[in-house]
C-alpha positions in Angstrom: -14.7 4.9 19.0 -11.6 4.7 21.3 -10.7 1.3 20.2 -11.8 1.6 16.3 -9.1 5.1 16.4 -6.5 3.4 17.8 -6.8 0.0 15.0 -7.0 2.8 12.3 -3.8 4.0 13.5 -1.8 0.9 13.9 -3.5 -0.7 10.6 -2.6 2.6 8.9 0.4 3.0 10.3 1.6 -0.6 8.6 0.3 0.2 5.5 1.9 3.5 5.4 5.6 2.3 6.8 5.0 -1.0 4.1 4.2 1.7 1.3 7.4 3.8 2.3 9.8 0.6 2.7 9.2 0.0 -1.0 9.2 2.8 -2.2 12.2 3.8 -0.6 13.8 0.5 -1.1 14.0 1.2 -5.2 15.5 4.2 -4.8 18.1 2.6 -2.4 18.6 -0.1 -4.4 18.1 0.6 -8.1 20.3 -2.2 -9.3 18.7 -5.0 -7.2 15.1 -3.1 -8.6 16.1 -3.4 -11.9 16.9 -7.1 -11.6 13.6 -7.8 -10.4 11.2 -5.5 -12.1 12.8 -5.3 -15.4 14.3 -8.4 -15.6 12.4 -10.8 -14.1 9.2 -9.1 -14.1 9.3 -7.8 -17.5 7.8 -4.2 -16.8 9.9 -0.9 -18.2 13.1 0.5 -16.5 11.0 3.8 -15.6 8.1 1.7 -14.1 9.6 1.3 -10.4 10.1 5.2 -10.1 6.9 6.4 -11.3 5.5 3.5 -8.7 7.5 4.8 -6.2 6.8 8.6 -6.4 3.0 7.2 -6.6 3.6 4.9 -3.3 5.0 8.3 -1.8 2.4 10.8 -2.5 -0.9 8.1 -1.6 0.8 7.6 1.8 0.8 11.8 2.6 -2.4 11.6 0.8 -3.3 9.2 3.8 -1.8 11.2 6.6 -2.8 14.6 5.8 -6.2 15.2 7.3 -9.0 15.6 5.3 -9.4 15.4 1.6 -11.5 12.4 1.7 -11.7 11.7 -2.1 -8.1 12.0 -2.6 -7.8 9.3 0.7 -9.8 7.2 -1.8 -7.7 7.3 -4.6 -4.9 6.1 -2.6 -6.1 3.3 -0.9 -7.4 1.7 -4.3 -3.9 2.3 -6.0 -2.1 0.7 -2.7 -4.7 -2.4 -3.9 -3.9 -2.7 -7.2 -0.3 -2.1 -6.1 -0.6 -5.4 -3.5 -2.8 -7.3 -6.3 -0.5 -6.3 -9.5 2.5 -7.7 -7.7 1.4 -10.5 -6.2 -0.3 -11.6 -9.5 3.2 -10.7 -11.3 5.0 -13.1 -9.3 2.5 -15.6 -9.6 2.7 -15.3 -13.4 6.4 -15.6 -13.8 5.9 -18.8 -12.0 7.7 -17.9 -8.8 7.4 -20.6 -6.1 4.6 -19.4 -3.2 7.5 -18.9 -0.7 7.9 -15.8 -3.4 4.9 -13.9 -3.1 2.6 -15.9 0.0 4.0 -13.7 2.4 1.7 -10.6 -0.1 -1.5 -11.9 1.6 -0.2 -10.7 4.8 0.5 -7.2 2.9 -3.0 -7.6 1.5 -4.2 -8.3 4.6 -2.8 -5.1 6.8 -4.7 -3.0 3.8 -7.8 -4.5 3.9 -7.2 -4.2 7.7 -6.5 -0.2 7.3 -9.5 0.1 4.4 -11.9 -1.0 7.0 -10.9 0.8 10.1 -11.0 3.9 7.5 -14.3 2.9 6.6 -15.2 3.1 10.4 -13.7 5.8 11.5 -15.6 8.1 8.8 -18.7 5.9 9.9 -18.1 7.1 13.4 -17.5 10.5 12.6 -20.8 11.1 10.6 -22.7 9.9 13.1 -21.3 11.7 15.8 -18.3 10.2 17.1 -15.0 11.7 18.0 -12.4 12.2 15.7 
């Protein structure tokens, strides 16, 4: 259980800081944002801060113990998140130096997903939390 706690935290940990970086990173930088998500992309000017407020609120959803259901809710809209913009930048017909570097990203969640997955395993049977 030791080692399966201590991969939750680090996957988690990842996925949370990656979730934060971007969302952050659009508020920091709404110019640059706008360049790429309304420009390039094609999406609505309000789309990146509506994602971002999202991105925010799954990763407390993720840290805050308990609430299982809601922990759900925000690991399946951090996938579509990771699969919507990959696919995005892969329609446009960006180059795979672009978006190859997202299957790490996709990765570190599946990563995170599973060790959830195992730690709930662990705790319903009987295993430290």
């Amino acid at each position: 259980m030791k080692t399966t706690k201590i991969l939750f935290w680090v996957f988690n940990g990842l996925l949370c800081a990656l979730m934060l970086w971007s969302a952050i990173g659009s508020f920091a930088m709404p110019e640059q944002t706008n360049e790429m998500v309304v420009k390039h992309f094609g999406y609505p000017t309000y789309f990146m801060g509506l994602l971002s407020v999202a991105k925010i609120l799954g990763v407390i959803a993720l840290l805050v113990p308990g609430f299982p259901r809601l922990k759900e809710w925000a690991y399946a809209g951090f996938a579509f998140d990771l699969i919507y913009a990959t696919y995005s930048s892969i329609e446009v017909h960006d180059p795979a130096q672009a978006w190859g570097f997202m299957f790490v990203f996709i990765l570190i969640f599946a990563l995170a997903y599973i060790y959830h997955l195992k730690k709930q395993r662990a705790v319903a049977t009987g295993g430290n939390s």
